[in-house]
N, C-alpha and C positions, 0 to 999 in steps of 0.2 A: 504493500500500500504506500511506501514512503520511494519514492524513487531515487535512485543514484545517479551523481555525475557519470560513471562508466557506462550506463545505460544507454545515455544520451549518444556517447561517441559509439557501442559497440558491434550495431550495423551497420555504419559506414565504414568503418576499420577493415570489415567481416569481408565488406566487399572490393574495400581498395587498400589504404596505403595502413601500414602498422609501423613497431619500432622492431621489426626481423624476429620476431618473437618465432623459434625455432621447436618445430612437436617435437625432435628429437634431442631436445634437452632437459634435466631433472628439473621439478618443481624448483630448485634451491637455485640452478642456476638462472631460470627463469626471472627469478624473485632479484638477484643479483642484479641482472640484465636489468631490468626494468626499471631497480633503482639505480642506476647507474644513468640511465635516461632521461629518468625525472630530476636529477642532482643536474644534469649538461642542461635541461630544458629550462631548470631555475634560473641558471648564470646565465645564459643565452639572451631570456626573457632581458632579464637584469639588463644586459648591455645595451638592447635596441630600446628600451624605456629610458637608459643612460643616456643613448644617445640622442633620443628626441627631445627629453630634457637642455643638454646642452647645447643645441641647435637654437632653445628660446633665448640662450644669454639671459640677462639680467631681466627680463621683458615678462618673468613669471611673476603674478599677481594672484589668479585663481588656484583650483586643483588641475591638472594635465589629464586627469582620468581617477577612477576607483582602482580597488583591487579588493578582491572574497577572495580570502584562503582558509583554508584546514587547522584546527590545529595550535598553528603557532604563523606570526609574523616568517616570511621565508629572505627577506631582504635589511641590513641593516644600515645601509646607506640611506644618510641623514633629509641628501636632496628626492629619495625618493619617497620616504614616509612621509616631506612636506605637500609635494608636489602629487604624489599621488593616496590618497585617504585610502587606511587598512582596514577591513570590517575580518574579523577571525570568527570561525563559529568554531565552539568546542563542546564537548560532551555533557559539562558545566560549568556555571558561573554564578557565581554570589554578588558578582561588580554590577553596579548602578547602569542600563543599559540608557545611554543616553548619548544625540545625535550629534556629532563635531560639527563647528558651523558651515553653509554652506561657502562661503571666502576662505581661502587659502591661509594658514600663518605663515608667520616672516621664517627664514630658516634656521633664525636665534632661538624658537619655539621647541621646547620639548613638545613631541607628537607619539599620542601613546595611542597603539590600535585600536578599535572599539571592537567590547566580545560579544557572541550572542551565542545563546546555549541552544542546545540540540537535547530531546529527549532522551531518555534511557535507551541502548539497545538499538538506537538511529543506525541505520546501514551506513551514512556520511561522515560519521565518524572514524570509520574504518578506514576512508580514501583519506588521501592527501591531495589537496589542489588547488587549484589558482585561477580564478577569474580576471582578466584584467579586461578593463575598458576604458577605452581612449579615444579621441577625435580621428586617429587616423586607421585604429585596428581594434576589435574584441579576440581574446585570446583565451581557449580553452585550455590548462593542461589537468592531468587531470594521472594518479597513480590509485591503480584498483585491481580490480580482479577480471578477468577475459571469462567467457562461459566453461571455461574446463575448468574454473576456480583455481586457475594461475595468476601469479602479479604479473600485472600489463600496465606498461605504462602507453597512453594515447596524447594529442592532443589535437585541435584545430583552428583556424581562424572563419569557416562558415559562420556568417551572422546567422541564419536560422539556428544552426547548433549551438553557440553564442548565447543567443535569447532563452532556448530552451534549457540551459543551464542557471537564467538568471531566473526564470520562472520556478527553477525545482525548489532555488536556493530563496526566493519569498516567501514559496508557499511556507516552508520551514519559518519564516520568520512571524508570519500570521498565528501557524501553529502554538510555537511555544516562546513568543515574544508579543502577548495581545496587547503591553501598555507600552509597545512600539511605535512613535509616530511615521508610520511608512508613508504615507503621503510624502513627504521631503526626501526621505530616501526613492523614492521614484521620482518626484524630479530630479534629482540629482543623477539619476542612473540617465534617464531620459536625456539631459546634455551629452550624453555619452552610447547613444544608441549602436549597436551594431553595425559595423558598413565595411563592403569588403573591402578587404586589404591594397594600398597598391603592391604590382608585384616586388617592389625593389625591398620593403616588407619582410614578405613572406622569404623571400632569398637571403638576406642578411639572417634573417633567424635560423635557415637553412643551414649555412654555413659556420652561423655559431652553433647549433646544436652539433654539427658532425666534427669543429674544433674540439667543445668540451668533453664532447664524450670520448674521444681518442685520449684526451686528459686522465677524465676519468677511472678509462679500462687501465691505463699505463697503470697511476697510481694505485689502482686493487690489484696488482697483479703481484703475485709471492714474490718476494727481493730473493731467493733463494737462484740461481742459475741454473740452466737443464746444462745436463753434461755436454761435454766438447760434441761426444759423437752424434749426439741431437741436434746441434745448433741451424747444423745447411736445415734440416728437415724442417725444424721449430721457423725459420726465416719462410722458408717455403710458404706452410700453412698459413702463416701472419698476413704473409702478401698479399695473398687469394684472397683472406679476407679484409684484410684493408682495401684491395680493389674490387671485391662486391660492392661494399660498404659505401665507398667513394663515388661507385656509378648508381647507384641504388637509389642516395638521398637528392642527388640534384634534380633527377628523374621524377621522386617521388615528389619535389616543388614542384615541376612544371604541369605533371600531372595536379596537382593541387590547385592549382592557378588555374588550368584548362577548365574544370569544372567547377569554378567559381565563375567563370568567365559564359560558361555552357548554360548555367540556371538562369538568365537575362533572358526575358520575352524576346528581346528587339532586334536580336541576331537577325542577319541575312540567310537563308537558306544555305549561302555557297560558306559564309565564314563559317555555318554550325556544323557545316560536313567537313572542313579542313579541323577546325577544332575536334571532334569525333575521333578521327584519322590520327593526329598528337594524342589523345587520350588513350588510344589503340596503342601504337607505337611504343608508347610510354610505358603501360601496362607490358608488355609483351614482352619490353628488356629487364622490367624490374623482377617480372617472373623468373628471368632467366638467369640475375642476378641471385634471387632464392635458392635455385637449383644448386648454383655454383659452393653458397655459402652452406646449404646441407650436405654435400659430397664434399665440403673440406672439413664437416664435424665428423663422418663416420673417417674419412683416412686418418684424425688424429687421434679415434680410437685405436688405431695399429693392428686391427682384425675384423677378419671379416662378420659383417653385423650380424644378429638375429634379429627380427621386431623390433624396431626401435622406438615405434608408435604405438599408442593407441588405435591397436583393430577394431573392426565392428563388421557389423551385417550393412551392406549400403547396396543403395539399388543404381545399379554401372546403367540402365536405361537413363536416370536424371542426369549424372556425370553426362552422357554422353549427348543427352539434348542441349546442352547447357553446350558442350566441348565443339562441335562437327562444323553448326558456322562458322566458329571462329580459325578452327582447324583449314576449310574451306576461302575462306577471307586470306591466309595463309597463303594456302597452294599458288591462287588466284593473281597474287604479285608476283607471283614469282613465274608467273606463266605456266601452268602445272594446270590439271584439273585433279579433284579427290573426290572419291565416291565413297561411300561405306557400306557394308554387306549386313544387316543382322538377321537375327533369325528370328523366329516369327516368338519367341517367347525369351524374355530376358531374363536370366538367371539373378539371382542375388547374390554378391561375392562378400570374400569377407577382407576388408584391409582401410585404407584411411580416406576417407574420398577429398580433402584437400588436399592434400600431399600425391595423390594417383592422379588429381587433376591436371597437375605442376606437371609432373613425369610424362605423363602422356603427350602434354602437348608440347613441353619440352624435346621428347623425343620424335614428334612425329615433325617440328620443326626445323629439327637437325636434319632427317630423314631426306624431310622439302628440300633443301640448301645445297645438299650433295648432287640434287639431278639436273641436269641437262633439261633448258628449257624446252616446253610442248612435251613433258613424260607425262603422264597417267598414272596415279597413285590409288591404289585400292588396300580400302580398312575390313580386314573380314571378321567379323566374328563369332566364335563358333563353339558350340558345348563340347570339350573333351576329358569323358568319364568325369571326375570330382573336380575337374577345373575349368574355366574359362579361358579361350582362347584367344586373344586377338594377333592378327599376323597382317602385317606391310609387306607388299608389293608392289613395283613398281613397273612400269611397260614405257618405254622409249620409244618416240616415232622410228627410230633409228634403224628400229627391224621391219619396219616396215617399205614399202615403195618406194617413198619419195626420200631416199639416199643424201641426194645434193643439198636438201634443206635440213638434214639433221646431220650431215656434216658439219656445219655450222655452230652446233648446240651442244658444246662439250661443259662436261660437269667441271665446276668450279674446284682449283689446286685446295687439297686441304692437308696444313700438316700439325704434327704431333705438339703440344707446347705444355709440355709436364709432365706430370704422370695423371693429369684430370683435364684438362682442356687439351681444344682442337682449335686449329685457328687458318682462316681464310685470308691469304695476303691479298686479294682481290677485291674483298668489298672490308676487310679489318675483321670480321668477324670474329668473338668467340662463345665457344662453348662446351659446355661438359661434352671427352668423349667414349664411346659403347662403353667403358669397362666402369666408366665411374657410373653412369645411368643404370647398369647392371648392383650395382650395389643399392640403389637408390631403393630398384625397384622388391629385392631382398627386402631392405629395411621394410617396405611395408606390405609383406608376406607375400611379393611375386617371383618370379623369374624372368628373365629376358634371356632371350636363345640369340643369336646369329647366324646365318649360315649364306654360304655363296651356292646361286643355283647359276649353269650355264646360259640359260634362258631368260631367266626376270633377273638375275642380281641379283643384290642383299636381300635378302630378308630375312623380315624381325619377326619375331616371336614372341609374347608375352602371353605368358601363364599365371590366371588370380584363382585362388581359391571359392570352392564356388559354397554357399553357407546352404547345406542340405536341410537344414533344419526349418526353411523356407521353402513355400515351391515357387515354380519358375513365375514372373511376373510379363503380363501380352505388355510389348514393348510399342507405345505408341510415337517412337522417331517420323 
């Protein structure tokens, strides 16, 4: 009945950008991770509010904006408790709750946060987080729990998400603050409405978040040294993920931007399709960037995985209505057609359906990359005894007739760069290659075969476990 900040952010997350929050890590490290995010997201916040502060020079008279935090005050910089008013909600309070004026003091002013208490057993007490709002940005961060009842840290600058967390955080205050005069606290918030970000914004923040948190990881990291004979391999893994990481987060601003940009009525038909297309693009590297950083968690296990997920019964017919156009959209650039074969009743399989989403289309993009334009790609899938079958094929005009025109259409150089990527000096291309996707596809209880046919080529193999304890479900693809 009482809603949380994490609620607000947790289907948008669900379906776009996170902070790499990885199934193949222990609750512990999760919980590390996240606060490790939320500690870079605080200093971050800090500097671009520093910054717009000292941009006014001496020219500050009013407040520059609010801030709702959790807890406890998160900043103790003097020009920012002046310049911006702290309201704290905590679990309890005995202090007098009473409103700071609405004009700014001088910065010779002691400025002490105002608290408002939170019921017994409030689920918002449990978060940590930070509302700010300002003439030029509203900003959600927000440390909670994600639906597996892992710590996840999120945040946002969407003014709709924005509002909806200033709504959760009133209603509480109506609740169990009734000799509150909120009238004043909503005009004051009111000067400070929601309005999206410019992007230069949202990019500076960008970049401070991916500064402090390289800080941060450095400074938890054991001061203890891996032995000499670790060290190339230990350099190895870091890099991979420092360059997931690197390409992930700028990505995941322009992406951010694109759909702040895409909610506007007044778009032109032609801007909303090129916008789309960036949103696509974006999407589709960041995926690939995930792939990369969970094939560098299992090699730094140093053995081959077992289950490293959360399995379950999932039905591969929704995965796969959800997967085929975009699979399709795919082929389609690259000059390719893809067709997929099922069979008239979709079995239930048992393994992770985020993580199988990732892989699959990860691999069938790789798949795409390697062929000579104008092939034909076919997705079959097929019941074999207690597992599911899907199997890539490809056909090349090249055996057919017309000779002189697929002469022409030679698959693009691809070579080795590690022992997990592939790389295309053609278009720059990288990506995880077959032996690291074969591990991938292990961790969440499959197989991947290869094998070389005279005729078609490579092809791929993948075998899921099929959950018999279900019966088959009529596939409406």
């Amino acid at each position: 009945m009482l809603p949380t900040l994490s609620e607000i952010l947790a289907l948008e997350f669900d379906k776009a950008q996170s902070t790499c929050s990885d199934k193949s890590k222990s609750p512990l490290q999760l919980q590390a991770q996240a606060e490790r995010d939320w500690r870079a997201a605080v200093a971050a916040t800090e500097e671009v509010l520093l910054q717009i502060i000292n941009s006014q020079g001496d020219r500050i008279s009013a407040p520059q904006g609010i801030v709702f935090a959790g807890s406890s005050p998160l900043w103790g910089n003097e020009a920012l408790q002046v310049s911006l008013p702290t309201w704290i909600f905590v679990a309890q309070s005995t202090e007098a709750l009473q409103l700071p004026p609405a004009n700014s003091t001088t910065s010779s002013q002691k400025v002490t946060p105002q608290q408002f208490s939170l019921l017994n057993n409030d689920p918002l007490a449990e978060e940590q987080f930070c509302l700010v709002l300002t003439a030029k940005f509203g900003l959600l961060l927000v440390l909670g729990v994600d639906g597996n009842g892992n710590k996840a840290f999120r945040f946002s600058f969407a003014p709709e998400e924005v509002i909806k967390a200033w709504r959760v955080l009133r209603s509480r205050l109506l609740l169990t603050n009734p000799q509150l005069a909120i009238g004043e606290l909503d005009d004051l918030v009111a000067k400070f409405y929601p309005v999206a970000p410019d992007y230069r914004v949202v990019t500076d923040f960008s970049h401070l978040l991916l500064k402090y948190s390289q800080l941060k990881a450095t400074s938890d990291e054991p001061k203890q040294q891996p032995p000499v004979s670790q060290n190339s391999h230990r350099s190895d893994i870091e890099l991979l993920q420092a360059f997931a990481h690197e390409v992930r987060t700028p990505l995941t601003t322009i992406r951010t931007l694109t759909r702040l940009i895409l909610k506007r009525k007044d778009l032109a038909p032609e801007v909303k399709k090129r916008l789309e297309v960036i949103d696509s693009e974006c999407t589709e590297q960041i995926n690939r960037m995930e792939l990369i950083f969970r094939a560098v968690e299992l090699v730094e296990k140093s053995a081959l995985p077992s289950p490293i997920t959360r399995l379950t019964a999932m039905s591969l017919a929704q995965v796969l209505q959800q997967s085929i156009p975009r699979w399709q959209q795919q082929a389609s650039r690259r000059n390719l057609t893809l067709e997929v074969v099922l069979p008239q009743q979709m079995p239930t399989v048992v393994s992770d359906p985020t993580i199988l989403d990732q892989v699959l289309t990860g691999l069938i993009e790789n798949f795409t990359r390697n062929l000579a334009a104008g092939s034909h790609i076919q997705v079959q899938v097929i019941p074999a005894g207690d597992q599911l079958k899907l199997q890539l094929l490809h056909q090349s005009f090249a055996g057919k007739s017309d000779k002189s025109v697929a002469s022409h259409c030679v698959a693009p150089t691809v070579k080795s760069l590690g022992p997990l990527l592939m790389f295309q000096p053609e278009t720059g291309n990288i990506s995880l290659n077959l032996n690291a996707t074969k591990y991938l596809f292990q961790a969440i209880g499959g197989k991947l075969i290869v094998r070389q046919r005279p005729h078609e080529g490579e092809v791929l193999t993948i075998f899921l476990p099929m959950d018999l304890s279900h019966p088959p479900l009529y596939q409406s693809i």
